[in-house]
C-alpha positions as CSV (number, residue, x, y, z in Angstrom):
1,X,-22.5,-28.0,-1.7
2,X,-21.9,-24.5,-3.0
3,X,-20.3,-23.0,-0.1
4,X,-17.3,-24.8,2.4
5,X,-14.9,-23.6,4.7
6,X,-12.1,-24.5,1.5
7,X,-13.7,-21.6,-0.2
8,X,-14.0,-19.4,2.5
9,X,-10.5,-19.5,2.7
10,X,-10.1,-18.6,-0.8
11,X,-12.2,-15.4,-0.5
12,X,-10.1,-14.7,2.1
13,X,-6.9,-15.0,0.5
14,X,-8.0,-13.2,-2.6
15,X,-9.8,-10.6,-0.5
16,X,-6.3,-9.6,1.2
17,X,-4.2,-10.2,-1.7
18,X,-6.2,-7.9,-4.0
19,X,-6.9,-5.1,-1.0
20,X,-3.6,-3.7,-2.4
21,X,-5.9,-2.1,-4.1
22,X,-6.6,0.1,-1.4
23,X,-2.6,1.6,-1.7
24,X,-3.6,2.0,-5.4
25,X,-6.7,1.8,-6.9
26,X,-5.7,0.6,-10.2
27,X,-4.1,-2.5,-8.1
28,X,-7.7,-3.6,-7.4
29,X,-7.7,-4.7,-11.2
30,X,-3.8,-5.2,-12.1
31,X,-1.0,-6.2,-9.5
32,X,-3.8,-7.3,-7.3
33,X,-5.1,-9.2,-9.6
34,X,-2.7,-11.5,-10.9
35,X,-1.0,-11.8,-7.6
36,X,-4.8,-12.8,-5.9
37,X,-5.1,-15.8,-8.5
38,X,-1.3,-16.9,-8.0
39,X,-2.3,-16.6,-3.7
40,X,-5.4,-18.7,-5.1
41,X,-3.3,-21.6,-6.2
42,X,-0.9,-21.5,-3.6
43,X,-3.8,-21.8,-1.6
44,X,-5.4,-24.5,-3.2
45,X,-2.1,-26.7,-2.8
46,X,-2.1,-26.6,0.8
47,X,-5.7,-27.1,1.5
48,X,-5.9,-29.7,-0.6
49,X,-2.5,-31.4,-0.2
50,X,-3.7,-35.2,0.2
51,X,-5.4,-35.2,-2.7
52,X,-3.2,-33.1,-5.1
53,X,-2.0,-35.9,-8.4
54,X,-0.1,-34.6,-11.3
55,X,-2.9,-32.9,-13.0
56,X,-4.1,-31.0,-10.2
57,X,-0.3,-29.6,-9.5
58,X,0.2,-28.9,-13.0
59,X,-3.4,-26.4,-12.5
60,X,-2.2,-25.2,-9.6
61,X,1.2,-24.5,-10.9
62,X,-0.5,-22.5,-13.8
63,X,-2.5,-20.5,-12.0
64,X,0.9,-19.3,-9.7
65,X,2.6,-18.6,-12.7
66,X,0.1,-17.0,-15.0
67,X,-0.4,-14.7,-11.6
68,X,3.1,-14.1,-11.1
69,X,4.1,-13.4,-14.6
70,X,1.3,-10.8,-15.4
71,X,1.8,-9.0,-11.9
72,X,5.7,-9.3,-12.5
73,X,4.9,-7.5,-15.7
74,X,2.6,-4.9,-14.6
75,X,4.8,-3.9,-11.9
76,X,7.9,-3.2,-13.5
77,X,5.7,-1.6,-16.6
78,X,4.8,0.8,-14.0
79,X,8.0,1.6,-12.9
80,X,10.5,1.5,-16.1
81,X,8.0,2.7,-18.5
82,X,7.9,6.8,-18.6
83,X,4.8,6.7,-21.2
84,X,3.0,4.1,-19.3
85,X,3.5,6.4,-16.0
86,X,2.0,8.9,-18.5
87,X,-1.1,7.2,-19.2
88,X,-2.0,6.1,-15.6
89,X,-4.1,8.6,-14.9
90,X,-6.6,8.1,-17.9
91,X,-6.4,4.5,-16.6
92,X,-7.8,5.0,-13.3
93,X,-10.5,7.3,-14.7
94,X,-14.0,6.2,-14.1
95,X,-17.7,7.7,-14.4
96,X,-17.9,8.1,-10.4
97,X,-15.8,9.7,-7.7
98,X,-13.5,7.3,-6.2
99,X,-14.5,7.2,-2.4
100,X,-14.3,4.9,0.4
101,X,-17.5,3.4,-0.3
102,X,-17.2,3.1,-4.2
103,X,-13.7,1.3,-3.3
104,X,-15.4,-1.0,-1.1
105,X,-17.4,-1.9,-3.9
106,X,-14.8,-3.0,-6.4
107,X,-12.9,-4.7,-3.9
108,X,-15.6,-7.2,-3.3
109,X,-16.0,-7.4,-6.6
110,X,-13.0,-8.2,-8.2
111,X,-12.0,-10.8,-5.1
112,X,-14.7,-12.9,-5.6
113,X,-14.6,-12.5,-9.5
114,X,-11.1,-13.7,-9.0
115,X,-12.3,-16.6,-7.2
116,X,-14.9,-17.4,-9.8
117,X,-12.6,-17.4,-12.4
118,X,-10.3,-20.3,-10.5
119,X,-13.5,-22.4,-9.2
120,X,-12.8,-25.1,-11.6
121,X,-9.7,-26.2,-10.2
122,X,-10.9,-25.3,-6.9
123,X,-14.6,-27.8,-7.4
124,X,-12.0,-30.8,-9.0
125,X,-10.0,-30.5,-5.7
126,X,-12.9,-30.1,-3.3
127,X,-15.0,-32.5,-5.0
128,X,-12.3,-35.3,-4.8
129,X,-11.6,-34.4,-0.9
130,X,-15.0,-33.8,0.4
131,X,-17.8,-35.2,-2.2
132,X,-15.5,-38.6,-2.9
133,X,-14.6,-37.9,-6.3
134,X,-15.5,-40.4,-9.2
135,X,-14.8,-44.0,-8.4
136,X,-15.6,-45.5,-11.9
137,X,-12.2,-46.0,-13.3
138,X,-13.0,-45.4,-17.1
139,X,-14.7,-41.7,-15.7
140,X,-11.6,-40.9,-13.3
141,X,-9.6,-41.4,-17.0
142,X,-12.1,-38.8,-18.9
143,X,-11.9,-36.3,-15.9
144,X,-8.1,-36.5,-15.8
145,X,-7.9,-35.9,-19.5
146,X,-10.3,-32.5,-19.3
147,X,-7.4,-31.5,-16.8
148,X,-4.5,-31.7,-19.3
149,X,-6.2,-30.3,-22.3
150,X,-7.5,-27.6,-19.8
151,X,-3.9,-27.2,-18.8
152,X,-2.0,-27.1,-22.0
153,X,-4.6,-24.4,-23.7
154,X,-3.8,-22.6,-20.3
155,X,0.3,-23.0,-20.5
156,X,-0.3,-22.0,-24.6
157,X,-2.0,-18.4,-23.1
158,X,1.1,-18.1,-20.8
159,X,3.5,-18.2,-23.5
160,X,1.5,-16.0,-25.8
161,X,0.6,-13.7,-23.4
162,X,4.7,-13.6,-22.5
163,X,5.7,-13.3,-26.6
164,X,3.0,-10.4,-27.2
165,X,4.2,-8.3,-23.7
166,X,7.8,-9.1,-24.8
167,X,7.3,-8.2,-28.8
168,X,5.3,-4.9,-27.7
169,X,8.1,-3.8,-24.9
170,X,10.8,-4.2,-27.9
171,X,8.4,-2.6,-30.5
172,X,8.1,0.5,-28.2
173,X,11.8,0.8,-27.0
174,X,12.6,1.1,-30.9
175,X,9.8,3.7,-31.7
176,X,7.7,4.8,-28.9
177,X,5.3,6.9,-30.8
178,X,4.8,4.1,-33.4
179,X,2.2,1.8,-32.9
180,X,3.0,-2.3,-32.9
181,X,2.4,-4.2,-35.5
182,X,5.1,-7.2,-35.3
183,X,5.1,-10.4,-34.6
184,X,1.6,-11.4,-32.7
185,X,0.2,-8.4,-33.5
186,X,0.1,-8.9,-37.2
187,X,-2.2,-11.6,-36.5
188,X,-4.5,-10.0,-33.9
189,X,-4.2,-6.3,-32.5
190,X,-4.7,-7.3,-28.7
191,X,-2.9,-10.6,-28.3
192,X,-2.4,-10.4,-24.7
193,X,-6.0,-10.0,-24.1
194,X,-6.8,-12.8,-26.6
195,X,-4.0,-14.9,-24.3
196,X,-6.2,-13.8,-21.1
197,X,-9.5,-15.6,-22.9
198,X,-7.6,-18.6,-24.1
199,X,-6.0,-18.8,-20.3
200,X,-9.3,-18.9,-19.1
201,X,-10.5,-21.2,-21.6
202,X,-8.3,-23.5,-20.8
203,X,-9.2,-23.5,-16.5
204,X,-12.9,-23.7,-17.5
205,X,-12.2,-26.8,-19.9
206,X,-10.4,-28.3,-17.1
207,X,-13.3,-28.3,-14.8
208,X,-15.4,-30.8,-17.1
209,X,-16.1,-33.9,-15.9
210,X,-15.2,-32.6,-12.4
211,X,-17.8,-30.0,-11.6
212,X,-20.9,-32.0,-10.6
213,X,-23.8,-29.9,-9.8
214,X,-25.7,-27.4,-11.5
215,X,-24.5,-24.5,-8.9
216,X,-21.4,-25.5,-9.5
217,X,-21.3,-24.9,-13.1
218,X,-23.1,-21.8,-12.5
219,X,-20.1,-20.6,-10.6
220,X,-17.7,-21.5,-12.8
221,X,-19.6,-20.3,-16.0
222,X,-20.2,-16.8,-14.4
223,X,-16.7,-16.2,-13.4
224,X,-15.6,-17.6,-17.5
225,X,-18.3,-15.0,-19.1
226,X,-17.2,-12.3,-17.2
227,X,-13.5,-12.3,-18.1
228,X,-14.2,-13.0,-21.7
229,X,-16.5,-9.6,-21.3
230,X,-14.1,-7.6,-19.4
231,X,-11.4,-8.8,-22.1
232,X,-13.8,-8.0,-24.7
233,X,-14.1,-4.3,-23.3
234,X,-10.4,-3.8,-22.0
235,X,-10.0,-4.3,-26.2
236,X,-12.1,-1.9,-26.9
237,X,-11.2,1.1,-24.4
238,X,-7.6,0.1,-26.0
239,X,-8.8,0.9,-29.3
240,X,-10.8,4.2,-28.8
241,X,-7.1,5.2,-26.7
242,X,-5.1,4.1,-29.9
243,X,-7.8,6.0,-32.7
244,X,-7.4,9.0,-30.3
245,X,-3.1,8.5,-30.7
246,X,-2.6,7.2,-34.2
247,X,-6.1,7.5,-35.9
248,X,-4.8,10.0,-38.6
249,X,-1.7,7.8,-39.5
250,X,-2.2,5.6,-43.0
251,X,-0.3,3.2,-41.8
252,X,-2.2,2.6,-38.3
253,X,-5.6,2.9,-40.7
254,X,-4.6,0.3,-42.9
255,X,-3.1,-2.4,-40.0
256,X,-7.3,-2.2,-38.4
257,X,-8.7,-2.3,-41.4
258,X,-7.0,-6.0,-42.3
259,X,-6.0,-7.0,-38.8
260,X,-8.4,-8.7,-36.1
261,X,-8.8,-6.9,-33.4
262,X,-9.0,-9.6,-30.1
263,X,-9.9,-13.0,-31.1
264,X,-7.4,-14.5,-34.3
265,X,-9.0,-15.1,-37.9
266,X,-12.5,-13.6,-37.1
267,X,-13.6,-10.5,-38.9
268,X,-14.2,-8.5,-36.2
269,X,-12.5,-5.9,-37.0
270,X,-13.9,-3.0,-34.3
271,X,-15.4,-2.7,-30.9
272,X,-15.9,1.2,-30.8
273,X,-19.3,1.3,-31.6
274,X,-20.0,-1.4,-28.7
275,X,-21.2,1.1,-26.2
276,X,-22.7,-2.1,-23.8
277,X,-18.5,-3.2,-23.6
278,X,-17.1,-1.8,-21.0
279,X,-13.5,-2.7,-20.0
């Protein structure tokens, strides 16, 4: 079954969660965001309480935290950082007036892309509670293992994700007209939004062996794709906002030259010319 009252539920947490949007519509796509998949797992504990075991917590637990933390961040960004407050604006720009209707739109869309994105934990809950699960012992054993290797790629994007936010907040408060180059970011320019792929890497992992039909997979492949895009074209709008600030500096000309720019030792050094990204 592709559709259950569980998952209405979901939609319907993620739906309100993410309408702070509607306050802000940068939210739709930041706090609202991380704070929708956090209300996702918070969710998925109590629904699914009788059958939650140690792996399916740990998930769970990830998903609140990774939520938490990346809101947490965004939040205060907003409200301690003068040159982030500065840069808002070209944020929030888009192609098309931002009316009720054209809100309406993104609303639905990010809140069930946010759901997407978590159906893997949410199909190995629902599967166990409503389908019966697996009741070959060696299979419950494979399916449990996807779960922890899922969940330790996942807890692995957390703490990157946390060094490369706390390495560029430091970086900034010692030069704020300097691009960063420390730490993380000699190794890849955008290592927060590599640590949002590997995140989502690691809750797509932890869905094999627990996702049984083909709409199933569909669901959970189509939510995966479409982060890794959005990443892929949040990394690029960064880079065309960083040319326009620091693109006549040397230094800054030299560090993209040699230095990946989202995913760790693969050549791929610019997404400019990738018109079909968009972020």
């Amino acid at each position: 079954m592709v559709f259950s009252t569980e998952l209405l539920i979901v939609l319907i947490v993620a739906a309100v969660i993410s309408g702070i949007g509607w306050f802000k519509f940068l939210y739709f796509i930041s706090v609202g965001y991380g704070f929708s998949v956090a209300g996702c797992g918070v969710a998925l504990l109590v629904l699914f309480t009788p059958e939650l075991s140690l792996d399916t917590v740990l998930l769970c637990s990830l998903l609140i935290l990774y939520g938490c933390r990346l809101s947490g961040f965004l939040f205060f960004r907003e409200i301690r950082s003068a040159s982030y407050k500065k840069a808002l604006p070209g944020l929030t720009k888009t192609s098309r007036p931002i009316t009720v209707p054209f809100k309406f739109i993104i609303w639905v869309s990010v809140f069930i892309l946010y759901v997407l994105q978590i159906s893997p934990v949410f199909y190995r809950l629902y599967n166990i509670s409503v389908a019966g699960g697996i009741q070959d012992d060696s299979m419950v054993k494979i399916d449990s293992l996807w779960a922890y290797i899922g969940a330790c790629v996942m807890a692995i994007a957390i703490l990157l994700e946390s060094l490369a936010d706390f390495q560029k907040s430091k970086a900034k408060k010692k030069n704020p007209g300097r691009f960063c180059d420390r730490g993380l970011y000699k190794i890849v320019r955008c290592p927060n939004y590599f640590g949002e792929i590997l995140f989502w890497t690691g809750c797509f992992l932890s869905g094999i062996g627990a996702l049984q039909n083909v709409w199933q997979w569909v669901i959970a492949a189509v939510g995966y794709v479409s982060i890794v895009y959005i990443m892929f074209g949040g990394a690029r709008r960064l880079e065309i906002r960083q040319n326009k600030n620091y693109g006549s500096d040397p230094e800054y000309q030299k560090y993209v030259s040699k230095t990946p720019i989202l995913l760790p030792l693969v050549p791929v050094y610019h997404l400019e010319h990738l018109t079909f990204l968009k972020g």
